[in-house]
Short mmCIF file of the C-alpha atoms (twelve columns), coordinates in Angstrom:
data_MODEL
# 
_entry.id   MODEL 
# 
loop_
_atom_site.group_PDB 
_atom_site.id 
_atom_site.type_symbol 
_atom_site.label_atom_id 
_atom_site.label_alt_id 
_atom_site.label_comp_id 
_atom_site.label_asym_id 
_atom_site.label_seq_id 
_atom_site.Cartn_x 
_atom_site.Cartn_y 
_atom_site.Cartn_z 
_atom_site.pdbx_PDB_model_num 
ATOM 1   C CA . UNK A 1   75.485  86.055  125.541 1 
ATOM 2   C CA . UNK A 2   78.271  83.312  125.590 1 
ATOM 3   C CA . UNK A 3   81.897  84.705  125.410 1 
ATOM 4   C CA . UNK A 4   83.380  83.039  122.389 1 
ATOM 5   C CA . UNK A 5   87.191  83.131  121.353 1 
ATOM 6   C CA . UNK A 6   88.230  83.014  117.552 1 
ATOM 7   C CA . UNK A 7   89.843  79.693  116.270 1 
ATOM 8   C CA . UNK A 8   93.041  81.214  114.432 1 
ATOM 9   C CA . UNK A 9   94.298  78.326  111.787 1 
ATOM 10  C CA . UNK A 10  95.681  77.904  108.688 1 
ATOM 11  C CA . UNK A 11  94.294  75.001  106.198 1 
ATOM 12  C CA . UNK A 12  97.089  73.404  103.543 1 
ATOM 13  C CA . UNK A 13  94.193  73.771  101.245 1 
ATOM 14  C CA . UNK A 14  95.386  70.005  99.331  1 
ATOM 15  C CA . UNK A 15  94.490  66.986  102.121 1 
ATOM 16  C CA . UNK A 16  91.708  65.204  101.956 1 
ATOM 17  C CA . UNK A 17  89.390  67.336  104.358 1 
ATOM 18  C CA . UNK A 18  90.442  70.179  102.374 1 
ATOM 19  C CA . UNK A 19  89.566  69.069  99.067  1 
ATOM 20  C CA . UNK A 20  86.079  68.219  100.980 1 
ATOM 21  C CA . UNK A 21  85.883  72.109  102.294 1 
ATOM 22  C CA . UNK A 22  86.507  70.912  105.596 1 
ATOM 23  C CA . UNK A 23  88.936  73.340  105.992 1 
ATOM 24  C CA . UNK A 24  88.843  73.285  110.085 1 
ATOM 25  C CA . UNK A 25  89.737  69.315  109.589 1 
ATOM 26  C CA . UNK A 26  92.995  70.058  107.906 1 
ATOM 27  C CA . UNK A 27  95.491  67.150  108.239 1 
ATOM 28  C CA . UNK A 28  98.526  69.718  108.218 1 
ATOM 29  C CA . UNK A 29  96.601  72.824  109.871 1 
ATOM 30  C CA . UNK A 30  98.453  74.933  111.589 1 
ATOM 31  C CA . UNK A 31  97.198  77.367  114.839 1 
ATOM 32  C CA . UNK A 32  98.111  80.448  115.491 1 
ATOM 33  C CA . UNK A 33  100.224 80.908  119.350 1 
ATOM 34  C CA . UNK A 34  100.148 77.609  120.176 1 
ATOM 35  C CA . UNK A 35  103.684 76.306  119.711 1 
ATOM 36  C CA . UNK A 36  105.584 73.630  118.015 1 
ATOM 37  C CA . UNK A 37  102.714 70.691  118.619 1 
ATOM 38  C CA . UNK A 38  100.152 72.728  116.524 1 
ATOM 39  C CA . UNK A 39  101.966 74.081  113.893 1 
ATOM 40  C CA . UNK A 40  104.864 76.735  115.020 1 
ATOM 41  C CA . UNK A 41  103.200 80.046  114.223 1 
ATOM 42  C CA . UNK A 42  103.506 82.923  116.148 1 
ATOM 43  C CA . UNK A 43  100.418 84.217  118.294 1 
ATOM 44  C CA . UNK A 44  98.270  86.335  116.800 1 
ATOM 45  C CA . UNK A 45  98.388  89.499  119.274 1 
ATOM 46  C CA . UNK A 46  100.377 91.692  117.122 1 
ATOM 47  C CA . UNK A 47  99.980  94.624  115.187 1 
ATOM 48  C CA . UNK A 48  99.971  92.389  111.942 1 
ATOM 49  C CA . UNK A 49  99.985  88.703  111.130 1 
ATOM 50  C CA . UNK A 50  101.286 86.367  107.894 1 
ATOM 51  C CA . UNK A 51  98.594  83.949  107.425 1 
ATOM 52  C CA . UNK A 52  99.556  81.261  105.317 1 
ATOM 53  C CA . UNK A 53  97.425  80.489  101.963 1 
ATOM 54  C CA . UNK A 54  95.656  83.741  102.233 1 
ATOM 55  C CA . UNK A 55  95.619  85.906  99.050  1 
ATOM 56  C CA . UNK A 56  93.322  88.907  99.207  1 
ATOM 57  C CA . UNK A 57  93.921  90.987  95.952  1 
ATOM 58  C CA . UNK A 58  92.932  95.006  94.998  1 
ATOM 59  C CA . UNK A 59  93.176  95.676  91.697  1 
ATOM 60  C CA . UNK A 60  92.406  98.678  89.895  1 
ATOM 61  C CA . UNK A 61  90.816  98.889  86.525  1 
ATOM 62  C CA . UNK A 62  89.181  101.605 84.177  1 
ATOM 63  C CA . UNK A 63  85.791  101.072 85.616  1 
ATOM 64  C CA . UNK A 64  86.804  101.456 89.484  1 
ATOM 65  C CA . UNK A 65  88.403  98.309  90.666  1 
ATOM 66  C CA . UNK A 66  88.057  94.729  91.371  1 
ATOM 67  C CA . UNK A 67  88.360  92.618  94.817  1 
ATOM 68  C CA . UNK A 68  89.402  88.687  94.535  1 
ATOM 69  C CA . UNK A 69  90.127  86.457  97.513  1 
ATOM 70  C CA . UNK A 70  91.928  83.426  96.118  1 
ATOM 71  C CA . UNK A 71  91.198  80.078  98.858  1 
ATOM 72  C CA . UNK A 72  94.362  77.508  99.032  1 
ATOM 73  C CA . UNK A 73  95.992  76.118  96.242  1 
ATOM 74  C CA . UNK A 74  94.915  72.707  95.553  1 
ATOM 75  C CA . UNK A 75  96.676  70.055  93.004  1 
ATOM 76  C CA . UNK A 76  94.791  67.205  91.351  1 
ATOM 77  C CA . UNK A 77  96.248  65.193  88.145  1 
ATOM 78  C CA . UNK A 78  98.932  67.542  87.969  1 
ATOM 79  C CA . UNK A 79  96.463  70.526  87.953  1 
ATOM 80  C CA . UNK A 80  96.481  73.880  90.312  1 
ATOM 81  C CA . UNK A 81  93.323  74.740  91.086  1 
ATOM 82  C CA . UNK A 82  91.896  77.615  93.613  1 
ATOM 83  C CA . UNK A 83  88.431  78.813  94.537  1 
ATOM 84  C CA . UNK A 84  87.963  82.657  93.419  1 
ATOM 85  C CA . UNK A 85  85.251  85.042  94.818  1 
ATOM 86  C CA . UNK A 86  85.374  88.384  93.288  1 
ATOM 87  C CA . UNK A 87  83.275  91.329  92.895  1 
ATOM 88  C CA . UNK A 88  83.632  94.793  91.360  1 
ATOM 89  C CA . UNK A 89  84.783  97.984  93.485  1 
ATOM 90  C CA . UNK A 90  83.108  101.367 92.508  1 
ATOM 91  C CA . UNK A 91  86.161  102.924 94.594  1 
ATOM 92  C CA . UNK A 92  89.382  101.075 94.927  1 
ATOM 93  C CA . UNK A 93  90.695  103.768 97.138  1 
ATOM 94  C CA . UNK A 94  87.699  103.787 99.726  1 
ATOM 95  C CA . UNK A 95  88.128  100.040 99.822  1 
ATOM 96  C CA . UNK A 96  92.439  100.375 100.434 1 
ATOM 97  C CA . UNK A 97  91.306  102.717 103.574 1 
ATOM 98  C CA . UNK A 98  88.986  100.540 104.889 1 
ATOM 99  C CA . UNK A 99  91.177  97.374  104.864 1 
ATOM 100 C CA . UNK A 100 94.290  99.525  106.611 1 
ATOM 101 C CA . UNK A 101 91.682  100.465 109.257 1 
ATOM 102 C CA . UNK A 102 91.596  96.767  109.629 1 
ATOM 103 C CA . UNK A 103 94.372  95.901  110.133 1 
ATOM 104 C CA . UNK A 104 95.509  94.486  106.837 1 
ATOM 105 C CA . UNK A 105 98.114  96.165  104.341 1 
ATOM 106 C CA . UNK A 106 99.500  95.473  101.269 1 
ATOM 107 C CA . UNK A 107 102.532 92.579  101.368 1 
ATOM 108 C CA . UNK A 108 103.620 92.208  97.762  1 
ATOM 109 C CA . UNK A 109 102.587 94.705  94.625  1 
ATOM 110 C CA . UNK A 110 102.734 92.964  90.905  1 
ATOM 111 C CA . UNK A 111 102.075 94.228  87.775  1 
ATOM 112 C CA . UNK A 112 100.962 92.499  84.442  1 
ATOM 113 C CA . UNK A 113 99.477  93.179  80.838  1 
ATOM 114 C CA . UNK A 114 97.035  90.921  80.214  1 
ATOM 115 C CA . UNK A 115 95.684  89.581  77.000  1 
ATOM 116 C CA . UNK A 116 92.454  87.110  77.065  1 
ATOM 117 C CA . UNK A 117 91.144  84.884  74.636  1 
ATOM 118 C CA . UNK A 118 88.256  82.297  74.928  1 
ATOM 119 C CA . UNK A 119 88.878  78.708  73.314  1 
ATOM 120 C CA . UNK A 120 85.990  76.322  73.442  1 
ATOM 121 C CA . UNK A 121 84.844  77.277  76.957  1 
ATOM 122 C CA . UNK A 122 88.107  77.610  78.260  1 
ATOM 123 C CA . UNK A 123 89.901  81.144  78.840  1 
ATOM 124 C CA . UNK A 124 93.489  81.735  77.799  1 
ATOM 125 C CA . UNK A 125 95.353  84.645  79.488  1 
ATOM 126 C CA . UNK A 126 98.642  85.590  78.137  1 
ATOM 127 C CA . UNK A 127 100.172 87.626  80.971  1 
ATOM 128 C CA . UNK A 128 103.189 90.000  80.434  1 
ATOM 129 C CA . UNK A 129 105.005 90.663  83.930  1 
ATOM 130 C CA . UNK A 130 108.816 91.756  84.755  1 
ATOM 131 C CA . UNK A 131 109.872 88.192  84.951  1 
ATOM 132 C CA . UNK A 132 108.667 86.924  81.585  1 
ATOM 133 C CA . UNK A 133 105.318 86.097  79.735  1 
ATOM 134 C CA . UNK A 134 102.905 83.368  80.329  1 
ATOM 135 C CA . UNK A 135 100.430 81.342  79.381  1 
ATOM 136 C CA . UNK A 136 97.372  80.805  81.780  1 
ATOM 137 C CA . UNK A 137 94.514  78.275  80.594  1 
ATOM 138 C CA . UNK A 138 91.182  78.951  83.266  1 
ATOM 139 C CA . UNK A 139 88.341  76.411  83.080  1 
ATOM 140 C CA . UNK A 140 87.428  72.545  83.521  1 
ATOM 141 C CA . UNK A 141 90.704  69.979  84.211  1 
ATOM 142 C CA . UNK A 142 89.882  68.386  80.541  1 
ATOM 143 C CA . UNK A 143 89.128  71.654  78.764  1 
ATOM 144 C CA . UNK A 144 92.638  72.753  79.742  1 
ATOM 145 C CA . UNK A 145 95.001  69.568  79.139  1 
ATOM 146 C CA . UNK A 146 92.810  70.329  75.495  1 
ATOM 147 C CA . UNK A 147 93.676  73.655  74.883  1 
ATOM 148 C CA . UNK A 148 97.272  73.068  76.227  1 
ATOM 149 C CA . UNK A 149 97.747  70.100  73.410  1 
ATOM 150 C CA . UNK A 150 96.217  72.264  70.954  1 
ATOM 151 C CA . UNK A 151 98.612  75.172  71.567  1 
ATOM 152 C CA . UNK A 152 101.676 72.215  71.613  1 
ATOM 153 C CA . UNK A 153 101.841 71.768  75.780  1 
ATOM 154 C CA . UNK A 154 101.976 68.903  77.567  1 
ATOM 155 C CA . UNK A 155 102.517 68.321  81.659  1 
ATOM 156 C CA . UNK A 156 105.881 68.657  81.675  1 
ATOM 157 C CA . UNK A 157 105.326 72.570  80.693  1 
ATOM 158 C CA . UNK A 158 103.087 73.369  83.042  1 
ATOM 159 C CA . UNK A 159 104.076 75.883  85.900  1 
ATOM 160 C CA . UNK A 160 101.792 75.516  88.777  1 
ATOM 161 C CA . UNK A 161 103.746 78.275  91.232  1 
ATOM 162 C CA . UNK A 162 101.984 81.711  91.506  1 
ATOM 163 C CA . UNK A 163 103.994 84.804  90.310  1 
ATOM 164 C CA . UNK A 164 104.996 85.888  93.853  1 
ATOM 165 C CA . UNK A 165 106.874 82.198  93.968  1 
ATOM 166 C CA . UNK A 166 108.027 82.888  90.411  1 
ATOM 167 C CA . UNK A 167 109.449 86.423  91.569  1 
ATOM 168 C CA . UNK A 168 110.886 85.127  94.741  1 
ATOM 169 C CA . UNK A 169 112.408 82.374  93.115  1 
ATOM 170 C CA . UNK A 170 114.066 84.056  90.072  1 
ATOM 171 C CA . UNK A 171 116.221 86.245  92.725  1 
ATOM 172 C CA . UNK A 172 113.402 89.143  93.164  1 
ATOM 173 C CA . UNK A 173 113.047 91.195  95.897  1 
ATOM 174 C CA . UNK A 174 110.626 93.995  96.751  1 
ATOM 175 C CA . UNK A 175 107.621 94.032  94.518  1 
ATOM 176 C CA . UNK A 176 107.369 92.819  90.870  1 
ATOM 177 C CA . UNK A 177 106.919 95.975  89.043  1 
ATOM 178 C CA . UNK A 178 107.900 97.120  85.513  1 
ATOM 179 C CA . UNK A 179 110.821 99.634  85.594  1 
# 
């Protein structure tokens, strides 16, 4: 057996390699322990690590609870887009214990009412969280600049920051929770 070592790096998730999947090409990667020449980022031999454009999410739901790991956010024609894998949890709880005993722990808790609606093959989400309401159109680039001109959007309204940014940049601190 060869000894191997693991090749800690972040991908930007938006140059061109990226938008290829060639996420270990990344123009603006970063490494993990390696200084200022490869990206700044503290070493990796540490109880717990930050790793940039990772989002692993636990949510719970009547029927157990659902896992989604969200890849980098990537912007084309004034579109985000992110690859989603996701699968359903028969206990959400089991799964929580598992990924402490890993290592990883929660970093940010959110809350949101969500409505769904399905407009010629496009999904539209209107999510209620502590920072306001929005509108969220899922589905092919064209489908969505569609349904956004048919509900009376253009470019210029479109927010393209996740809700931690949101939070974070409205003043938050802590976790975005209703009261």
């Amino acid at each position: 057996m060869l000894p191997s070592a693991p090749w800690a790096c972040t991908a930007c998730g938006n140059c061109f390699f990226c938008r290829r999947g060639d996420y270990h090409k990344c123009d603006h990667g970063r490494v993990f322990g390696h200084g200022a020449t490869l990206g700044s980022l503290q070493g990796a031999q540490a109880e717990s690590v930050l790793v940039p454009n990772a989002n692993l999410t636990l949510r719970r739901v009547p029927e157990g609870g659902v896992v989604t790991h969200k890849g980098p956010r990537l912007f084309e024609a004034g579109l985000k887009s992110r690859e989603e894998r996701e699968t359903a949890v028969a206990d959400p709880d089991v799964l929580q214990d598992i990924l402490e005993r890993l290592g990883l722990r929660p970093v940010f808790r959110y809350q949101k009412y969500r409505e769904a609606y399905e407009w010629r093959g496009q999904e539209i989400v209107v999510d209620e969280t502590p920072i306001g309401t929005f509108l969220e159109i899922e589905g092919d680039p064209e489908g969505i600049r569609a349904a956004a001109s048919a509900l009376g959007f253009g470019p210029g309204d479109y927010v393209t920051d996740s809700y931690v940014g949101l939070f974070l940049a409205a003043g938050g601190q802590g976790d975005m929770v209703f009261p």
